[in-house]
C-alpha positions as CSV (number, residue, x, y, z in Angstrom):
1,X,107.4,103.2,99.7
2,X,106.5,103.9,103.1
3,X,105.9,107.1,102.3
4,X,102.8,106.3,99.7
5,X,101.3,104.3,102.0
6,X,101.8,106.5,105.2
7,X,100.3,109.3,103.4
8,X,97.0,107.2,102.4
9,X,96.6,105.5,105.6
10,X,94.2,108.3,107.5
11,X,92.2,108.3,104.2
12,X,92.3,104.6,103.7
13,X,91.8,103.0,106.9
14,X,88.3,104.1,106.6
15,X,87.2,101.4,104.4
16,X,88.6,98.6,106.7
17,X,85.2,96.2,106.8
18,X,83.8,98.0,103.8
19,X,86.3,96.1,100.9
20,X,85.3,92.7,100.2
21,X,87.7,90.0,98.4
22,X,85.9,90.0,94.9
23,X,86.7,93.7,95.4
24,X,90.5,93.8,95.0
25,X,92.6,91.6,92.7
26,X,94.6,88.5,93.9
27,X,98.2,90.0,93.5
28,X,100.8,87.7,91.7
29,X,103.9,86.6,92.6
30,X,106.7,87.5,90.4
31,X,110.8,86.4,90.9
32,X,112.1,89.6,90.3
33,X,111.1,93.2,90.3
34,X,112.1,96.6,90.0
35,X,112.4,99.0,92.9
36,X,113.3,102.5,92.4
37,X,114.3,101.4,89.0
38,X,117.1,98.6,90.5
39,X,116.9,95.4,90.2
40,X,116.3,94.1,93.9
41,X,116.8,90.5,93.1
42,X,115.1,87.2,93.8
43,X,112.3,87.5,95.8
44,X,112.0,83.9,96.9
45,X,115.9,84.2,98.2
46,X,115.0,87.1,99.9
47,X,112.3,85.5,102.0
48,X,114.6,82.6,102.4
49,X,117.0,84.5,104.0
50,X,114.5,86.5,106.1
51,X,113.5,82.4,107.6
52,X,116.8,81.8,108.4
53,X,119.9,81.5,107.0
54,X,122.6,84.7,107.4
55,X,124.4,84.6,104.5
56,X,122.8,87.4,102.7
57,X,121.5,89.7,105.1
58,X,123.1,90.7,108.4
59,X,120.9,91.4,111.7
60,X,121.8,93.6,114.0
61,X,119.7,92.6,117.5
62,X,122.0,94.1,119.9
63,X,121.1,97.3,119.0
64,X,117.5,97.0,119.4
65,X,116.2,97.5,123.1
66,X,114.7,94.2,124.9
67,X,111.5,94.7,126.7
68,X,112.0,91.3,128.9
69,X,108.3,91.5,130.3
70,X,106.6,91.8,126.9
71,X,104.8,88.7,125.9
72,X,104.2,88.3,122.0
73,X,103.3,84.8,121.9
74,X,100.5,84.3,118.9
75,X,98.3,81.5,118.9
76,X,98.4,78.9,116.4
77,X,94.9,79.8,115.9
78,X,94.6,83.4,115.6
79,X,97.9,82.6,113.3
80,X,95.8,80.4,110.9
81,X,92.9,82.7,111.0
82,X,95.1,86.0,109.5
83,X,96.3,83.7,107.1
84,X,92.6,82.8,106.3
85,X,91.6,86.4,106.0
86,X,94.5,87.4,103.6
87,X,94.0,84.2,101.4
88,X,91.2,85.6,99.0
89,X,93.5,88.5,98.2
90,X,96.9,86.5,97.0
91,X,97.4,83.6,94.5
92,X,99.3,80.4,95.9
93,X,102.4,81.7,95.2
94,X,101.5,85.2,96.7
95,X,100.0,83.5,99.8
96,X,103.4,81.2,100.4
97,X,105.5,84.0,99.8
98,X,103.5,85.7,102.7
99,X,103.5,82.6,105.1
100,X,107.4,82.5,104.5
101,X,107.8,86.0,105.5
102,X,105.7,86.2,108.2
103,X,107.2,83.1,109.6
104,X,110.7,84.7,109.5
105,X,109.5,88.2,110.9
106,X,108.0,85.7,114.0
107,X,111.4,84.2,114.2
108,X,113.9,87.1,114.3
109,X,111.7,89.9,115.5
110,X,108.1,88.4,117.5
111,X,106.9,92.3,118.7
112,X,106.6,92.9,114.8
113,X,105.4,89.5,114.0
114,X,102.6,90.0,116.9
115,X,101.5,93.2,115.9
116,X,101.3,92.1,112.2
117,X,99.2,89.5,112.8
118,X,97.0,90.9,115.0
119,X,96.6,94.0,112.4
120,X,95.3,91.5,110.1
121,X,92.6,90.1,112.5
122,X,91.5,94.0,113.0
123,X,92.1,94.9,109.3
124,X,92.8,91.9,106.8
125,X,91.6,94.4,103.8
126,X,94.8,96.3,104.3
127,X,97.4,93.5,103.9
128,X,97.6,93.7,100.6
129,X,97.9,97.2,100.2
130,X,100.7,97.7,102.8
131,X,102.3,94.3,101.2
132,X,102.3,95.7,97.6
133,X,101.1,94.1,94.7
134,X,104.6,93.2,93.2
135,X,104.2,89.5,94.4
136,X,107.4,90.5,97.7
137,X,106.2,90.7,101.4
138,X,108.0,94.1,102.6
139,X,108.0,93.1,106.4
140,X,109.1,96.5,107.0
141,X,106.4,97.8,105.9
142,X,103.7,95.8,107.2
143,X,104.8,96.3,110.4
144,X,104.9,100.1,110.4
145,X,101.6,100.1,108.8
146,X,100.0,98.0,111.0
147,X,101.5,99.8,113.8
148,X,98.9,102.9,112.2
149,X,96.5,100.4,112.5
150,X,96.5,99.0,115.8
151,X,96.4,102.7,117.3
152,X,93.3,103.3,115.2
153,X,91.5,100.3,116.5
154,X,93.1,99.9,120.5
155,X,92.4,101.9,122.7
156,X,89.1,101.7,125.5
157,X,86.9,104.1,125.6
158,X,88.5,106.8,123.6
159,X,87.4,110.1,122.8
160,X,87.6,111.9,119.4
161,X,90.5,114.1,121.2
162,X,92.6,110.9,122.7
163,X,94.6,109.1,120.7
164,X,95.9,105.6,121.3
165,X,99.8,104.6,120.7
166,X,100.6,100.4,120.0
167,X,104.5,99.1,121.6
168,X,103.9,95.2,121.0
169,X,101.6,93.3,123.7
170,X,100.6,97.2,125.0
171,X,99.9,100.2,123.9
172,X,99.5,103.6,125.7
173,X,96.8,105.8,125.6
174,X,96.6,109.6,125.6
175,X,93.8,111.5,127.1
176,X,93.2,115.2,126.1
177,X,90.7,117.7,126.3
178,X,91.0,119.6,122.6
179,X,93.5,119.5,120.1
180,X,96.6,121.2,119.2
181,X,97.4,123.5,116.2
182,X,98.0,121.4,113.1
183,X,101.1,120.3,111.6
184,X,100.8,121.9,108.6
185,X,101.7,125.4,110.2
186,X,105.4,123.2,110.1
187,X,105.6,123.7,106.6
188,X,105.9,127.4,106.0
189,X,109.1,127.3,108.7
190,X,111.6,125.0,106.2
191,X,113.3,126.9,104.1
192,X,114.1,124.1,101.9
193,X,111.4,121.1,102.7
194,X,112.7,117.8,101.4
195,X,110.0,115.1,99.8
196,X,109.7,113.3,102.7
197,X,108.7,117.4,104.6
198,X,106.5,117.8,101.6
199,X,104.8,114.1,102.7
200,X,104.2,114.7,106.2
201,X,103.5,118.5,106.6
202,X,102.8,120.6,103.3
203,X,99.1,121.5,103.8
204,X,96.6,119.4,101.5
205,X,93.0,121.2,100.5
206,X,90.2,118.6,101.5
207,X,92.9,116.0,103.3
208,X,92.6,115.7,107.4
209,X,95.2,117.9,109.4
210,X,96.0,116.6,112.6
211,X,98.5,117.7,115.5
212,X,101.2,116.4,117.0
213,X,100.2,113.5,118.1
214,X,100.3,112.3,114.2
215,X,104.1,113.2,114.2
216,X,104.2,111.2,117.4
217,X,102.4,108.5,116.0
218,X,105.0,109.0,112.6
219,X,108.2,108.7,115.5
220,X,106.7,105.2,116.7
221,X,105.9,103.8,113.5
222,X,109.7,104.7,111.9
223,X,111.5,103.4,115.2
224,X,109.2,100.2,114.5
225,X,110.9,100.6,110.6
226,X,114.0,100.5,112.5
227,X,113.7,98.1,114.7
228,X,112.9,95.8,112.0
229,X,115.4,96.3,109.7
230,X,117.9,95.8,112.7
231,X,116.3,92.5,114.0
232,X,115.3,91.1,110.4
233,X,118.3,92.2,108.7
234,X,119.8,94.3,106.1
235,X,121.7,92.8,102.7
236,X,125.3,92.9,102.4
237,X,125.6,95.2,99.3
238,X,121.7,96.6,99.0
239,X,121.0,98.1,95.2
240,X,118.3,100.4,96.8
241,X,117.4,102.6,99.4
242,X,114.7,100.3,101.1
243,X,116.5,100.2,104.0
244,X,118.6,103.7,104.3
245,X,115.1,105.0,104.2
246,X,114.1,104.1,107.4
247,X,117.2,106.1,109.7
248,X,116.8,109.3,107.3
249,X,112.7,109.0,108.0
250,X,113.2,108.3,111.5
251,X,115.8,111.4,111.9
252,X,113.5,113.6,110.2
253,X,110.2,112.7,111.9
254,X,112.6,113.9,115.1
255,X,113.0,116.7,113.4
256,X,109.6,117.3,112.9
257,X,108.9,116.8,116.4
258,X,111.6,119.6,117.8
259,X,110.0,122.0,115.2
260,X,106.5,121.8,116.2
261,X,107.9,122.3,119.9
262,X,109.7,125.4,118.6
263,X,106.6,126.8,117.4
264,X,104.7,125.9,119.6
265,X,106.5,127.9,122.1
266,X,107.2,131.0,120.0
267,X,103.7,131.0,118.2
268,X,101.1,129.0,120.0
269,X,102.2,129.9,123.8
270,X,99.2,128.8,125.2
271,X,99.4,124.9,123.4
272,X,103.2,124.8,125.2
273,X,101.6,125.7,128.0
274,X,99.1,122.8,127.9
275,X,101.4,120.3,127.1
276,X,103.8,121.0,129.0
277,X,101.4,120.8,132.1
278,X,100.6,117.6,130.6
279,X,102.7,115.2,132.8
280,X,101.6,112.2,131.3
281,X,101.8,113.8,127.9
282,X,104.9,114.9,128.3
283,X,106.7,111.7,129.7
284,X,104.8,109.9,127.2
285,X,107.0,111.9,124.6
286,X,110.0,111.1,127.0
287,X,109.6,107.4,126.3
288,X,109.1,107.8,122.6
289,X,111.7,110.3,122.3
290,X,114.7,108.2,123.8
291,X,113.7,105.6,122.0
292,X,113.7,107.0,118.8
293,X,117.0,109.0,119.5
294,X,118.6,105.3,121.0
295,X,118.3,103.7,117.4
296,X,119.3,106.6,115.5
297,X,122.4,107.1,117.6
298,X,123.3,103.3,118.1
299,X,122.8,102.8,114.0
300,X,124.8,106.0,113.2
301,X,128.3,103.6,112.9
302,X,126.8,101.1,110.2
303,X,127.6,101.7,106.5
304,X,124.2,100.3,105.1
305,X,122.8,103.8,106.8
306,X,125.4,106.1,105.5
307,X,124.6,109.1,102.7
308,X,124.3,112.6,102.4
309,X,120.4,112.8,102.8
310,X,121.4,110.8,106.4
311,X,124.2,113.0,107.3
312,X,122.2,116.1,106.3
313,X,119.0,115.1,108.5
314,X,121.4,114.4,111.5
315,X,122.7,117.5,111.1
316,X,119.6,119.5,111.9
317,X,118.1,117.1,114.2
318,X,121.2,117.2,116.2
319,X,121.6,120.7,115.9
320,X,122.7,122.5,119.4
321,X,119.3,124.9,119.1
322,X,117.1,121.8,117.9
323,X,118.1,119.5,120.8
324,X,117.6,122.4,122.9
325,X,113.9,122.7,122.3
326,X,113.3,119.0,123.7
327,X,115.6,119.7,126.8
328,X,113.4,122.8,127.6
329,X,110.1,120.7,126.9
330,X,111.0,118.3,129.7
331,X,112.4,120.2,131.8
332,X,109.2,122.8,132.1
333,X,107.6,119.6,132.6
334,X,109.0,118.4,135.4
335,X,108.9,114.6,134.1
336,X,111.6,112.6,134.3
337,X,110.4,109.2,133.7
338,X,111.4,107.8,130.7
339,X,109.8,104.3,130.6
340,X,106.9,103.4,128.1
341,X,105.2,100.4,129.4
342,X,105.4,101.9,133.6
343,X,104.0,104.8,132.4
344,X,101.4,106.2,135.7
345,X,101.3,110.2,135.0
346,X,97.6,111.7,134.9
347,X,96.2,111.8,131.7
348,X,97.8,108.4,130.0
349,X,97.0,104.7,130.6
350,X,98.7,101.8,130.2
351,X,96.8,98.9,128.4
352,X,97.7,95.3,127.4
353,X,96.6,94.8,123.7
354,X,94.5,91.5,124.1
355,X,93.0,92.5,127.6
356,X,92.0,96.0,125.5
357,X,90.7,94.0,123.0
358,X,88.7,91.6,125.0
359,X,87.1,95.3,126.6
């Protein structure tokens, strides 16, 4: 599901401001549904769980990274005023179901509770499209849609070349002077593209075609997918692939990343050139990178992860000749800081989310 809404959400996010309530229909809340043609359950337990109890679905925190200086406190206010914004688009039912979720993502996982909520307060028209219509609140999703968001709306004094990356209470931003070749030159260089290659990289007549930094933006968004599931938690016996999902996307957008490297060096020398004489760029990359390659390696033990699509994708990412590629990036650069939020290179800043938006 991420997928669908990931490869809408360049196209889409330009109508934030422009859809009004009477515009979209109030979504109903329904017990059970179907996903991927398995039953999932009952919603309402579901949610229940996510508030609270651990009976049902197992969290894994200890695998997910602590940033101890981060502050993701949300005012009551602000708190009450997404709620506000997403009421004309959900029925009671729709709208409790929501509250319930958001209150357990706050609970067991505040970085994606705080950039949820503040998503809404920038976009509230997109809540119900990353929450679905089938009356369940995918946290999951929401978070790593809102993630999209948040770079498209922080970010002071950006140019149409810069792009801007949300981590919870900050977010980093990336100054360049011209972009790099697209992504879509990716495509050609699989021999046998999966569905999720086809998604992020087959070219599209008449659909934007950005650079790397959209596979970078990709890397952040699925280690927030991860980092979710971890801290929120995953069901005992899960009937779909709602949550395997997120490693195998996650794994692959690395993938993605090591391949435009590859080509970059063999094709476009003089984009590797420029990037890596981007020092901030490049550490930048080392921060997202590690983290990324942290919860893929510290998740690679649990069952609820485990198939062949997985085992597959970790075999190429992993591969000797990929890994490689990312060793040689760094090292041309000369970086060798690996830390997101003390990031101090030339060409990237640092920026708390609420003093960026109060710029």
């Amino acid at each position: 599901m991420k997928l669908c809404f990931a490869i809408i959400i360049a196209l889409v996010i330009c109508l934030v401001g422009c859809i009004g309530p009477d515009e979209l229909p109030k979504y109903e809340w329904h017990e059970e549904f179907e996903f991927n043609g398995s039953d999932y359950g009952n919603v309402s337990g579901w949610a229940g769980e996510l508030g609270g109890s651990p009976a049902t679905f197992v969290s894994h925190p200890e695998l997910v990274e602590e940033d101890k200086s981060a502050n993701y406190s949300v005012s009551s206010p602000d708190e009450e005023r997404a709620f506000s914004l997403i009421s004309d688009y959900y029925d009671e039912g729709g709208l409790q179901l929501a509250r319930t979720a958001l209150d357990g993502l706050k609970q067991k996982y505040p970085k994606g509770h705080y950039i949820v909520v503040r998503g809404i307060l920038d976009a509230p028209d997109m809540f119900p499209l990353f929450a679905g219509g089938l009356g369940y609140t995918d946290v999951g999703i929401l978070v790593h849609e809102y993630v999209h968001v948040c770079g498209v709306f922080g970010g002071a004094n950006k140019t149409w070349n810069d792009y801007f990356f949300c981590f919870g209470d900050y977010g980093v931003l990336v100054r360049r002077n011209s972009p790099w070749f697209p992504k879509s030159e990716l495509f050609s260089h699989i021999a046998e593209p999966t569905p999720f290659d086809e998604t992020y990289l087959k070219p599209t007549p008449g659909s934007p075609d950005p650079d790397v930094m959209n596979i970078l933006d990709e890397l952040n968004a699925y280690s927030f997918s991860m980092e979710t599931t971890l801290m929120c938690g995953t069901p005992d016996s899960p009937s779909t692939t709602l949550y395997l999902s997120d490693r195998v996307s996650l794994i692959r957008t690395m993938y993605h990343l090591q391949l435009y490297f590859s080509v970059a060096r063999t094709e476009h020398p003089e984009t590797w050139g420029e990037m890596v004489s981007h020092k901030g760029f490049a550490c930048f990359v080392a921060g997202l990178w590690n983290r990324a390659d942290r919860l893929a390696q510290n998740t690679s033990g649990l069952a609820i992860f485990s198939s062949p699509e997985t085992r597959a994708a970790e075999a190429v990412t992993y591969a000797p000749e990929n890994l490689a590629i990312m060793h040689d990036f760094f090292s041309e650069s000369g970086c060798t800081a690996t830390g997101l939020r003390s990031l101090s290179e030339p060409g990237v800043e640092v920026m708390l989310l609420d003093e960026d938006a109060a710029t």
